[in-house]
Each structure stands twice: as C-alpha cells, then as structure tokens.
N, C-alpha and C positions, 0 to 999 in steps of 0.2 A: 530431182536427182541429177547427180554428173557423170558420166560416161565415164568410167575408168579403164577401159579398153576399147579399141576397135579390131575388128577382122573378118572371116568369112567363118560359115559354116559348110563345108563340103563332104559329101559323100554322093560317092559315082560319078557323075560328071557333073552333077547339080552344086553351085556356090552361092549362098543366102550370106550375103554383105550383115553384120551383124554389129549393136552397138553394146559393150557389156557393165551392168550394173550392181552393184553391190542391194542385195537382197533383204539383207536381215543388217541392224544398228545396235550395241550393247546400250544400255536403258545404264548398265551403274553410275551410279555420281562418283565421281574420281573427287581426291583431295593433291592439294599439293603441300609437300615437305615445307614446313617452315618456324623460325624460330619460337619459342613457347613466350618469351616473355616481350619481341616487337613485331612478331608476325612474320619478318624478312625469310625473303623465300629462300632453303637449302639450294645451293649448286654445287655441283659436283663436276671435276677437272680430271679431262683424260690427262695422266700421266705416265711415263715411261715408268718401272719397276727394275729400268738398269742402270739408266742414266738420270732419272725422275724431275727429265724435265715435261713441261706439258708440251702436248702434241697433239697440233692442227687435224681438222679431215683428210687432207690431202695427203697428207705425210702416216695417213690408218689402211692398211692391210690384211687380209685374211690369213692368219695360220693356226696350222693344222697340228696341235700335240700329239706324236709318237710316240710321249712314253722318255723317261730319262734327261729331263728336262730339254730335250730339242723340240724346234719346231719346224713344220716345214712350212715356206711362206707362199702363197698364190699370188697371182697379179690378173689383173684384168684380160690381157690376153693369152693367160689359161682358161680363163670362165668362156671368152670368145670362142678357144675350140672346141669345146665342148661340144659334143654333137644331140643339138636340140632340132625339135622339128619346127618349121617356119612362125615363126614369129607370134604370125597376127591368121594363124589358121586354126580349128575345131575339127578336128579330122572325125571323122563315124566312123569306127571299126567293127561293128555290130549290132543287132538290134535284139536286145534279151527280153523275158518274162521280166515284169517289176520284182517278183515275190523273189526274184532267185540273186537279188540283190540284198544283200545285209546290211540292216542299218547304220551295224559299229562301222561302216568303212567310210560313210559320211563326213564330208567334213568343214568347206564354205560353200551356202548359195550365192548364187547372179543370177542375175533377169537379164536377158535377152531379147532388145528391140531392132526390128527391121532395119536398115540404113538405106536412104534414098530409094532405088525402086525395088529393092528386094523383098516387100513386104508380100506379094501374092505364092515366092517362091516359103516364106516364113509362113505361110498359114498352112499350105500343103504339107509341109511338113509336118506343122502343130496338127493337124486334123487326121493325119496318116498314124501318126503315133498313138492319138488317143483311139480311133478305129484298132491299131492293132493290139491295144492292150501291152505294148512294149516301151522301152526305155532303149533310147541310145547310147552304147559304149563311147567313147570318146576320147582322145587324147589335146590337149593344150598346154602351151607352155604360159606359164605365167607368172609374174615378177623371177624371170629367169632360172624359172625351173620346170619343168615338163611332170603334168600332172597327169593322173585318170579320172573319168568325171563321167555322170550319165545325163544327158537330155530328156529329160521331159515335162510335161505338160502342166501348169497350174493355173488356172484361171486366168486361161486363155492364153495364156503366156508361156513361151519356152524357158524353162527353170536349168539353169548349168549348174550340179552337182559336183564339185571337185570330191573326189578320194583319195584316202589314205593308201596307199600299196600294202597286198596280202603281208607283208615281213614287219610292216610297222604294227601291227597287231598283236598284240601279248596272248598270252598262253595261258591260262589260269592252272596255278599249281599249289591248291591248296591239301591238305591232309586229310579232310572229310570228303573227298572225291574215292580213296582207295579203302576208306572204310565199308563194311558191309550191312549199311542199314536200311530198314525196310520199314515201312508204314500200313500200320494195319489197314483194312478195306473200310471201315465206320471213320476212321478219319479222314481219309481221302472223300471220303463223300459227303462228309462234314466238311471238307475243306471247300468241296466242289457247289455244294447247298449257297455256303459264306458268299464265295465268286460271285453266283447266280442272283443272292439279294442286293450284290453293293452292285451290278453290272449297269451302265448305261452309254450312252454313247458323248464320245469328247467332245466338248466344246472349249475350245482352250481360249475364248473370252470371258468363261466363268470363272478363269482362275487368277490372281493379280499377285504383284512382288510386293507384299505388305512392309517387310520391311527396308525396301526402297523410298517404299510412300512414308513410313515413319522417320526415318533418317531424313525425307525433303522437309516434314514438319516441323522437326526441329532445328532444321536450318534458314526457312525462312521464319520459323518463331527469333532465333535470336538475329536475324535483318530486322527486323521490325521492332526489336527489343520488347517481345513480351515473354511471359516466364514461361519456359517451356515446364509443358505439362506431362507427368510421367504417364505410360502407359496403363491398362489394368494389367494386375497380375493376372501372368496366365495360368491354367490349373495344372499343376502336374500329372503326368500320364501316370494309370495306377502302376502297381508292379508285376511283373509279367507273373502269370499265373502259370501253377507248380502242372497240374490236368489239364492235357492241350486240350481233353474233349470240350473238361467243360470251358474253356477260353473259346474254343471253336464254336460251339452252343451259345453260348451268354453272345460272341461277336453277332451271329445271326439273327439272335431276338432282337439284340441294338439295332441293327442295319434294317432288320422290318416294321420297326417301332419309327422310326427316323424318315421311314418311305410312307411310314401313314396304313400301314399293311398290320391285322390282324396278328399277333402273336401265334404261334402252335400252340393248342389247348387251350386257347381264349383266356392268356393267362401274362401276365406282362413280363418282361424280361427281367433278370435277376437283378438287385439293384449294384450297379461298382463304385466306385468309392466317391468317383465324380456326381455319377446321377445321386448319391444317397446325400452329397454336401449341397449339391444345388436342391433338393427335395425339402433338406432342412432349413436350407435359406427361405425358399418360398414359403415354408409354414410358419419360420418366422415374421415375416415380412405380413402377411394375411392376419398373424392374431396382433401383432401391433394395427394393423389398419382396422381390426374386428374394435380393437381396446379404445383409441382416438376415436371415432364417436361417441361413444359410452361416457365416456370421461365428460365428451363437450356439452353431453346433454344432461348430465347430471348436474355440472357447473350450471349454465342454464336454469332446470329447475330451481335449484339451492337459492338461486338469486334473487327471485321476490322474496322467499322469508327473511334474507339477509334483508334485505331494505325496510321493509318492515318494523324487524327487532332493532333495525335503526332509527328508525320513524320513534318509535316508543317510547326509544332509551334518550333521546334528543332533550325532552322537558327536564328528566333528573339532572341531566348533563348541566342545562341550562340554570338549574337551580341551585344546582355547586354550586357552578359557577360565581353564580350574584352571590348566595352566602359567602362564599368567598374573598371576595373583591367588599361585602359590607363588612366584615371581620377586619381586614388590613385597614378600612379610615376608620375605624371605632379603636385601631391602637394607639396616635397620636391622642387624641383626648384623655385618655388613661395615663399616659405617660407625662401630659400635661397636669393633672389635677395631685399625682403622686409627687412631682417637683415642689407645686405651691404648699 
C-alpha cells in the first residue's frame, strides 16, 4: 500500500506521527467509452459554451450558480483563506460510546500506521481505546476540506472513519409514516419466530459479488476466444402472498427445513412454487434413471434370441440364395436353344 497522507495524531499534549492509508478498494471492473464498429476510445473536449473554444486546465475555475444565469467565480486564493485546521493534524475532540455513533454517518476508511518512532505512543492509544470501549471524535482536513471522523480499533490497527455532517443526512418523508397502522400480536411474533430461525452470525467471507465474477467470465472468455457460455436461468421469486400469516408461517417452516431443523408438527413445510418445480424435476429425473436400466437390460436379454433366430434363418437365407444365382445361368441357355 502507499501512503496518501502524512500528519500527527494529537490529543492533550500527546502527538503520534501518523502515516494515512486508504482502507477499503472498489472490486467493479470499469469499461471504457469507445467506438462500436473499430473499438477507438470516446474522448471528450472541455469546451467554453460562450466562446466554444477548448480550454486547457490552467485556464479551469471554480464557479458557483446563483440562480439567473450568473456565476460567481472562486480562485485559489479564496480556497487559501478558508479557515481550515492545520493541514497534516487529527485533532481528538472527544472520546464517545461506539453504540451512540450511527452507521448512516459513515463514510471513507484509512488505516493508520505509526511513522518513525511514534509507534509505542500508537499502541497506547490503540490499547486505551479498546480498554475503554470508546471511539475517538476527530476532526481532519483532507483533500482540502475539513471532515469529522472517529478513531478506532480494528485488528490492531487504528481505523480513521471520516463522516458525513448531521445536515448532509436526509429526512425520510414518506406518506406511510403519518398513517395509523398497527400489527396484530400473532404476526409480530410470527414475524419475531421468522428472525429467530434465519438468525446467525455474519461472516461477510461467505458472501461473494457473483455478478462481478460473471461479467470477469465472460470477459476473459472472449480474450481467449471461446464462446461464452450463458448462465442458468434463475427461478423466479413466487409472488408475494395475499395472508401475511400464512407467508410468515410457510417462511419459517422454509428457514427450518433449510437449517436441517424438524418442522412444527413433524410435518414438512408447505410446498411454494419453487420447491413444488424443483420436487417435479427430481421425480422426473429419478423415473427416467428408474427407466434406463430397464430398457438396457431388456435389450440385453432380447439379444441371444435375436442371434439365434439368426443363426436359423442363415441356411434358408443361404438357399435363396444359390436357387437364385442357379435360376439367372439356367436363363442364357433357354434363350440360346429358343434362337436355334
């Protein structure tokens, strides 16, 4: 990995020299724009929309629409005054409860490694944090903008959380919020049953971007030039069921059936449209495999008597035959003695 930032960590009088790493990599495969029938790559030309000429980086500006077709333009030494905090600093302004941090405010990780000798000051800390069960508030400015962000701990290592600010968080204002509906007590507990069968704990190596991994196949299929090969169809999800009970019910029998766990009533879950076409599949599948023996071994049998009745029928065969063949030279002499 490379270092895309350096600075300190400070709080109180303590500074941990710090080196900063980008955490986490996007896995998508990106494509690039280009023509359909010689491949040649799209480029695209900054140009003016007054004067429409193109125009260099140098001669590119920041501005701000107001409304009324004006603009108002920045320059670099507006961004300069801007009162940001020191540069290459991680200020600690607090030490919170993890839990009393909201996920939605989340927004890039870094990994955080010691620089030259501040590593004994970086583990105190790493080790004070994880003892107290807390996460550090923080402020950083970076790529010239002054973020909030919390410190802490991940395998063994200091994790820098930048966040989103409270105001950049939307509001949800949906119409089903001011309605007045309520859920009977058997569904809820029906619902809370459902939880309790599908519940286990996350391992997020068990879960893969399948159709990353499909989109690589057939990209390195046609590098290779071989055909690429379509997927199986996948089965359609049934359609949602009209009785949330019995949806809530038939989900639970699935999910116990699926964990290898006894049905309620020792009685098997209802069948839905999937398990009843895979059900018929396999019973297909089973009396075709019942029928191919049967068949191979009747063939089988049949076949000494066939050979046999061939054995038999061989001498009549053979006696055509000759009658045959003495029939056609007994016809020249006939046809010779009727000339004379």
């Amino acid at each position: 990995m490379r270092a895309i930032w350096k600075g300190a960590v400070s709080f109180g009088l303590v500074s941990i020299a710090v080196k900063l790493y980008s955490a986490t990599e996007e896995k998508d495969i990106r494509f690039h724009q280009v023509h359909r029938d010689d491949g040649g790559r799209i480029r695209y030309k900054r140009t003016c929309q007054v004067c429409g000429e193109e125009v260099s980086y140098d001669d590119i500006a920041k501005g701000y629409d107001i409304g009324g077709g004006e603009m108002v333009i920045l320059t670099d030494q507006d961004f300069a005054e801007l009162p940001l905090s020191t540069s290459h600093a991680i200020d600690v302004l607090e030490f919170v409860p993890a839990e009393q941090v909201d996920p939605i405010l989340y927004n890039k990780a870094y990994f955080l490694e010691p620089d030259g000798a501040a590593t004994k000051p970086y583990v105190l800390l790493r080790d004070a944090l994880t003892d107290s069960e807390r996460v550090a508030i923080v402020k950083v400015a970076l790529r010239q903008r002054e973020q909030l962000a919390t410190l802490r701990v991940r395998g063994g290592v200091l994790l820098l959380n930048t966040m989103l600010w409270p105001d950049e968080i939307r509001t949800p204002d949906f119409g089903f919020l001011d309605e007045d509906l309520k859920v009977r007590p058997p569904e809820l507990a029906m619902a809370s049953s459902l939880i309790d069968s599908m519940a286990g704990d996350f391992e997020p190596d068990a879960f893969t971007d399948d159709y990353r991994a499909a989109l690589q196949e057939v990209i390195d299929a046609k590098v290779e030039g071989r055909e690429v090969v379509q997927p199986e169809e996948v089965e359609e999800a049934p359609a949602a069921a009209v009785d949330l009970m019995a949806a809530l019910k038939a989900s639970v029998e699935r999910a116990r059936t699926a964990r290898g766990e006894q049905p309620e009533g020792g009685r098997g879950a209802e069948p839905t449209p999937i398990s009843a076409a895979r059900s018929a599949q396999k019973k297909a599948a089973e009396k075709k495999a019942a029928k191919a023996p049967a068949k191979k071994a009747a063939a089988k049998k049949a076949a000494p008597k066939k050979a046999e009745a061939a054995k038999k029928a061989a001498p009549k065969k053979a006696a055509a035959a000759e009658k045959k063949t003495g029939a056609k030279k007994a016809a020249p002499k006939k046809a010779a003695r009727k000339t004379a």
